[in-house]
C-alpha positions as CSV (number, residue, x, y, z in Angstrom):
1,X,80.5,64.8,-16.9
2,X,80.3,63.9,-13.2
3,X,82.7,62.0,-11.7
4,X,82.2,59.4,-9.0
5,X,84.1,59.5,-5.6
6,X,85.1,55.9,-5.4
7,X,84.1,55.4,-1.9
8,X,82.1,51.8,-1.7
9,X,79.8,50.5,1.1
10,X,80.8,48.4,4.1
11,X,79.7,44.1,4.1
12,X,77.5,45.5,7.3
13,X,75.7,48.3,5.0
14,X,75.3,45.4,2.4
15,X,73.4,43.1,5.0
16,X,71.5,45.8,6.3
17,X,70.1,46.4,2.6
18,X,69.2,42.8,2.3
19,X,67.4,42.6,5.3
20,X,65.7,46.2,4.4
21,X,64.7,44.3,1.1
22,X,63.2,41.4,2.6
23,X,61.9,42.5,6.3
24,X,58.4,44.0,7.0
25,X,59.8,45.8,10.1
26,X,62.0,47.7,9.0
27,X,60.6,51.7,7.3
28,X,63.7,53.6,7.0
29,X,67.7,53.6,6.8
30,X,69.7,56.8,7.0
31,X,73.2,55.9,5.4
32,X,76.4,58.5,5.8
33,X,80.0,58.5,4.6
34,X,81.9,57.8,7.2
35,X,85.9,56.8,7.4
36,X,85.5,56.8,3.3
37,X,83.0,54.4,3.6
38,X,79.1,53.8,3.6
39,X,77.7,52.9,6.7
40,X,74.3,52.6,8.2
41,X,73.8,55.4,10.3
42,X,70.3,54.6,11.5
43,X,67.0,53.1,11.0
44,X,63.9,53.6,11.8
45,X,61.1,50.4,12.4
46,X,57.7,50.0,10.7
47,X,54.5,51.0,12.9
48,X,51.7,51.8,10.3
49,X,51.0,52.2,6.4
50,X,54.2,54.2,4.8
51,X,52.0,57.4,4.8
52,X,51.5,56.9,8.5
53,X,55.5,56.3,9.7
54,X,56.5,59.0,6.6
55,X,57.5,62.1,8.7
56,X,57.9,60.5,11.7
57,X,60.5,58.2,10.2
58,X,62.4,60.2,7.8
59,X,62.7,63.9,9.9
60,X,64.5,62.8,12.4
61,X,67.0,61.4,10.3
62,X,68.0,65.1,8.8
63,X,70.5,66.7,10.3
64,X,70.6,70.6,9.4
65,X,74.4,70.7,9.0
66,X,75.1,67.5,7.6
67,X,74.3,65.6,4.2
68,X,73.0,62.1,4.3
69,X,70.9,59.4,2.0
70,X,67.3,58.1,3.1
71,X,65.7,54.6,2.3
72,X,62.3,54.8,2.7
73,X,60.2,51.8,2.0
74,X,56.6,51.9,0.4
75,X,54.3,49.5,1.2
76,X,54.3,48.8,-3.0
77,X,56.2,45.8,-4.2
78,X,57.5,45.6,-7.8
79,X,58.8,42.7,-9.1
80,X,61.7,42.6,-7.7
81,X,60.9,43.3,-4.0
82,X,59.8,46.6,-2.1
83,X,59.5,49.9,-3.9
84,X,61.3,53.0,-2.3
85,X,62.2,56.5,-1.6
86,X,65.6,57.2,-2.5
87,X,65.9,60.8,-0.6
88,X,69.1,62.9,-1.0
89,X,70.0,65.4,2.0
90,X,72.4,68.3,1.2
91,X,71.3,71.1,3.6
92,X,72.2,74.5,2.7
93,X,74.5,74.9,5.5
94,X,76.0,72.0,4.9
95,X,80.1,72.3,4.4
96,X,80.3,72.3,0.4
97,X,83.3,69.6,0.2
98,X,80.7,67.5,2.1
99,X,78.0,68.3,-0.3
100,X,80.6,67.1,-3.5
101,X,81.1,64.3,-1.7
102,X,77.7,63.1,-1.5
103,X,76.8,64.1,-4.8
104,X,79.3,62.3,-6.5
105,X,78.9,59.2,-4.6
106,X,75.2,58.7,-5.4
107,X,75.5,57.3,-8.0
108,X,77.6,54.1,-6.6
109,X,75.1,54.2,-4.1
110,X,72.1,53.9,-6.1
111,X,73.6,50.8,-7.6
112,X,74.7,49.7,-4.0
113,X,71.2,49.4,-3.1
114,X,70.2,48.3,-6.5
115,X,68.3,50.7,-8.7
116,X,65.6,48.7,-9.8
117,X,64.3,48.8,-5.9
118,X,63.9,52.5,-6.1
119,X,60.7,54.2,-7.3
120,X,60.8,57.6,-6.6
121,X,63.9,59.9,-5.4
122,X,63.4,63.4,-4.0
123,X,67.0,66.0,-3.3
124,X,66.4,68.0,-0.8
125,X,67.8,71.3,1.1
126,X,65.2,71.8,3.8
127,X,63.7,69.5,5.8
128,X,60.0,70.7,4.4
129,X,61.1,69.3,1.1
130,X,61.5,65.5,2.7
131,X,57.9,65.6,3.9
132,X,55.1,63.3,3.0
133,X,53.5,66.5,1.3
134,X,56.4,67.6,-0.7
135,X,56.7,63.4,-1.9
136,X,53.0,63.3,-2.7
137,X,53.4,66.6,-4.7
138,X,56.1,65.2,-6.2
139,X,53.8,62.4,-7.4
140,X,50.9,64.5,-8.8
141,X,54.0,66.4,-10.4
142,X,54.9,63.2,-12.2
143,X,51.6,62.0,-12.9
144,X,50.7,65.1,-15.2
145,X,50.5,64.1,-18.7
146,X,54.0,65.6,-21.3
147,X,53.7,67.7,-24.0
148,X,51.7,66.4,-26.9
149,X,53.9,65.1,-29.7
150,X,53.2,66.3,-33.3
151,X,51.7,62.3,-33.8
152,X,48.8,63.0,-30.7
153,X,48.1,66.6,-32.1
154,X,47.6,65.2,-35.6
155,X,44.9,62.4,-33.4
156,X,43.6,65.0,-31.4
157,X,42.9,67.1,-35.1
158,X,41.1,64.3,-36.4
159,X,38.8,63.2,-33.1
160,X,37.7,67.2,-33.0
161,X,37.1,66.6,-36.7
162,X,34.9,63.3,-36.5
163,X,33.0,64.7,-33.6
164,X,32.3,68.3,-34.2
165,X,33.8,69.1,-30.6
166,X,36.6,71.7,-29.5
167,X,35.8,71.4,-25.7
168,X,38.3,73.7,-23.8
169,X,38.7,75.8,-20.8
170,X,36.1,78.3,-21.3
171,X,33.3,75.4,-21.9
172,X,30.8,74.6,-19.0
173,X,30.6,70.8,-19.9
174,X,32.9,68.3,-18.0
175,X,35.7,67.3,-20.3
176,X,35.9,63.4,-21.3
177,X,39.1,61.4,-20.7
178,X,37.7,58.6,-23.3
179,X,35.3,56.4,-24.4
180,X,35.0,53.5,-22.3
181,X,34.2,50.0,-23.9
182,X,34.4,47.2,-21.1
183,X,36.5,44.2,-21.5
184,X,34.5,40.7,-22.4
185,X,35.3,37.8,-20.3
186,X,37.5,36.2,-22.1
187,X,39.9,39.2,-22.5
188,X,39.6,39.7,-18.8
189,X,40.3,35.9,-18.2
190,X,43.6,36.6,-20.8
191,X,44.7,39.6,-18.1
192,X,44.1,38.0,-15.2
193,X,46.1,35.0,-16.4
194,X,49.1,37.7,-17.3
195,X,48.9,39.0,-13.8
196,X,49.5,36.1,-12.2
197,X,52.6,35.2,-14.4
198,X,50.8,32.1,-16.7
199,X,50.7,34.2,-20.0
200,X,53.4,36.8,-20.9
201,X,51.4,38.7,-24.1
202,X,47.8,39.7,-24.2
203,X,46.2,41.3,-27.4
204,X,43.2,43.0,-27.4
205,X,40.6,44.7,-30.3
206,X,38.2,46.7,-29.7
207,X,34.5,45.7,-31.6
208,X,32.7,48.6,-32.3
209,X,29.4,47.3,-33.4
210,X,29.0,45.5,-30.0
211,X,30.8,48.1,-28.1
212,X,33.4,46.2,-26.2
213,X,37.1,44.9,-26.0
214,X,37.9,41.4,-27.1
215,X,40.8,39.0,-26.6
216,X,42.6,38.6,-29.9
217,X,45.3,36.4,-28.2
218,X,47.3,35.7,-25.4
219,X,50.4,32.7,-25.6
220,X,53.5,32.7,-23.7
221,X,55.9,35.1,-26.6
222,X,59.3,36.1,-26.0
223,X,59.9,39.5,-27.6
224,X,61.3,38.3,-30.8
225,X,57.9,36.1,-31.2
226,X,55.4,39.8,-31.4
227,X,56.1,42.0,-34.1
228,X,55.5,38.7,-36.5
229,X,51.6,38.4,-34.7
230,X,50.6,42.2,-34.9
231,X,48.4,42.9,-37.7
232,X,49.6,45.6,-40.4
233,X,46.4,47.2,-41.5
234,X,44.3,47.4,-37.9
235,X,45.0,48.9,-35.0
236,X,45.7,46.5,-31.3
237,X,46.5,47.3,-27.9
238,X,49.0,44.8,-26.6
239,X,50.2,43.6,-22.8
240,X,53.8,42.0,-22.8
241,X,55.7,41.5,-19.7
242,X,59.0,41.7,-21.0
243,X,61.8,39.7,-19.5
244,X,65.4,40.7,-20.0
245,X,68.7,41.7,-18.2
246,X,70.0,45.2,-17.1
247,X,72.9,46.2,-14.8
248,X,72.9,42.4,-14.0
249,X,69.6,42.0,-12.5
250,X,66.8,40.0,-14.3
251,X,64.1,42.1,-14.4
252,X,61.0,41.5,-15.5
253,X,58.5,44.7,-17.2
254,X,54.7,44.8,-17.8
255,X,54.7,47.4,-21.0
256,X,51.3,48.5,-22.7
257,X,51.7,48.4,-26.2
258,X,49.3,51.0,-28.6
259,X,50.0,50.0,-32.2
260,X,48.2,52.1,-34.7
261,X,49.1,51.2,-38.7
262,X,49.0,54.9,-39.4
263,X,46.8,55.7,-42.6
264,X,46.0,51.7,-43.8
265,X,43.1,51.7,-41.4
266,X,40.0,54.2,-40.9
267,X,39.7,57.4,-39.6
268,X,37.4,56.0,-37.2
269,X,39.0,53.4,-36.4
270,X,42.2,55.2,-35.6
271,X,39.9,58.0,-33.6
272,X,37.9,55.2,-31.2
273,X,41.2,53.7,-30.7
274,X,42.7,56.7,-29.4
275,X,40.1,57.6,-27.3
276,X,39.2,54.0,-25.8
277,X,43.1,53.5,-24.5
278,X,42.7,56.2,-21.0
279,X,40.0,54.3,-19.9
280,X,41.4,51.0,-20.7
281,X,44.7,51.6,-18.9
282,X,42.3,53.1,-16.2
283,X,40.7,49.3,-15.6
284,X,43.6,47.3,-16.0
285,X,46.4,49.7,-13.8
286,X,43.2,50.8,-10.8
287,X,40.8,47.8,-11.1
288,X,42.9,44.5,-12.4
289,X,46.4,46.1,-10.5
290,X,48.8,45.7,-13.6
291,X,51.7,48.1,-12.8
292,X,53.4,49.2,-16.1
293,X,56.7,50.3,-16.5
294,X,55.9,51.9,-19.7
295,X,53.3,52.9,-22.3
296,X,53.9,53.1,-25.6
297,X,52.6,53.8,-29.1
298,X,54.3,52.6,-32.3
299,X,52.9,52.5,-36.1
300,X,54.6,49.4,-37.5
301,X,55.0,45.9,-36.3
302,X,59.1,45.7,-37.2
303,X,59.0,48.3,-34.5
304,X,58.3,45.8,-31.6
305,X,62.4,44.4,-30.8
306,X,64.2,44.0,-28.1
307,X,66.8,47.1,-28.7
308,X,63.5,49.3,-28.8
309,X,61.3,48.4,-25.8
310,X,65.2,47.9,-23.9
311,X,66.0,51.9,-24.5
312,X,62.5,52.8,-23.9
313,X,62.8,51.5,-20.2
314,X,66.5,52.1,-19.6
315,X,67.4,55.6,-21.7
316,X,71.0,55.8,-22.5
317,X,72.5,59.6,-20.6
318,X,74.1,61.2,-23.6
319,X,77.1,63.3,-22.3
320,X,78.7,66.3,-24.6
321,X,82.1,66.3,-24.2
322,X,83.3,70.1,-25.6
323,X,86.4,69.6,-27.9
324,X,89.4,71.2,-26.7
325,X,90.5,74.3,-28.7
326,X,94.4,75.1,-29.3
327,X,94.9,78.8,-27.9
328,X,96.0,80.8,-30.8
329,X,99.5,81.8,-31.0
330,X,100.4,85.4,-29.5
331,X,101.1,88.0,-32.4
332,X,100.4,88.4,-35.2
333,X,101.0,87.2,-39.0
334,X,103.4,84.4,-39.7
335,X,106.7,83.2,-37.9
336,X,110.0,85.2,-39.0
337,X,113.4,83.8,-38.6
338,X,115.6,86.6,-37.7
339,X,119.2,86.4,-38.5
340,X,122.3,88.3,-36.5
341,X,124.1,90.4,-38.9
């Protein structure tokens, strides 16, 4: 269990965040421990796009003997403000009481600043590993797709099954990410209408005999309103910006919903479903600009509460604590009571 330091920022580091929340012209903040405090150190201004100012902002900032935090702001907003960098500087020859120090103030920090503001966060011990190449191969890093769960193995069985195909490494044909059925106009309408805050749950179904993606609804529904309008024997995708409180912030969350019925609807059904969602979320995250928090899958409506999609976003840290063990007695066998003659 890691235990926090207890040091809190200064009214002047508080203002500084506001205005680095708010202002165009500001790129970076370096923030230090100072006097048992938080203070802004330095910042550094705006001049180009965030991959432009990235190195020339942050490197200056890192000083080889002494840990710090970085702000750095994208030029992404979520929707709650500015996205951002959180970068934590422990050099290696950094005095190790300073680098407990820092590590076990982070956390008050993070909340400082407010964690919902902060995208990405990269620790580094060399100043090569604060660079705009190390933070874009962090993103490719993140990007790559998990380990398949025993659920998309069992999908993936069944698609190779319905189509004759194993395609692999060894094959010389370009691998497909999906099938790709285009969205009609009024499901498009539905999305753009969610984007722009005037519908808060979209639901789409895919025809297959005319090859596209239709609007099943859209309404304004508060998460206690879905589960009862998902069907139980076809499959949907569903769009639901989910509104709720965490840490004290309001915070609003686009999710994408895949809700498959398990074995009460086709084979095929369940196969073009699977394969159609890549390309969808390719269309509505590149081309319509709908940042998700999350994407999930369930196979039953009840599933769809607010306990479920609230852990999903914000995953309780489970901490062991190890039991404390009694040392054994020294000797052997059973107490004696000896008497004096």
């Amino acid at each position: 269990m890691s235990h926090q330091s207890g040091i809190q920022g200064t009214n002047a580091l508080t203002a500084k965040f506001s205005e680095l929340h708010s202002s165009d012209a500001l790129r970076a903040i370096k923030v230090i421990i100072q006097n048992e405090e938080l203070v802004a150190s330095e910042t550094a201004p705006a001049s180009g796009d965030w991959k432009a100012d990235f190195d020339a902002s942050v490197e200056p900032m890192l000083d080889e003997k002494n840990p710090c935090y970085v702000l750095y702001r994208l030029d992404t907003k979520n929707s709650v403000g500015y996205n951002f960098v959180f970068i934590a500087w422990s050099p290696d020859f950094a005095n190790v009481k300073e680098k407990m120090l820092y590590a076990s103030t982070k956390a008050t920090f993070k909340q400082t600043f407010g964690t919902h503001h902060i995208k990405d966060e990269l620790y580094a011990t060399e100043k090569r590993d604060a660079t705009l190449a190390a933070y874009e191969k962090h993103l490719v890093s993140e990007a790559a797709p998990p380990p398949l769960t025993i659920e998309e193995i069992e999908k993936e069985e069944i698609r190779q099954a319905e189509t004759g195909a194993n395609i692999g490494v060894t094959t010389k044909r370009q691998v497909a990410t999906g099938v790709s059925f285009p969205l009609d106009d009024k499901a498009r309408a539905a999305l753009t209408d969610f984007k722009a805050g005037k519908v808060t749950y979209v639901q789409l179904n895919l025809d297959l005999e005319a090859e596209c993606i239709r609007l099943a609804l859209s309404n304004q529904s508060i998460i206690e309103d879905i589960s009862g309008q998902i069907p139980e024997n076809c499959a949907r995708y569903h769009v639901f910006n989910f509104q709720h409180s965490h840490e004290g912030d309001n915070i609003a969350s686009a999710v994408f919903v895949y809700s498959c019925p398990g074995y009460s609807c086709s084979v095929k059904e369940r196969m073009m479903y699977s394969t159609c969602k890549g390309p969808l979320l390719d269309v509505l995250e590149r081309e319509m600009e709908i940042e998700f928090a999350k994407k999930l899958e369930i196979s039953e409506a009840s599933e769809f509460v607010r306990e479920w999609l609230y852990d999903a976003l914000h995953p309780q840290q489970v901490v062991f604590k190890q039991k404390f063990q009694k040392p054994a007695r020294p000797g052997k066998g059973g107490r004696r009571l000896i008497r004096d003659k």
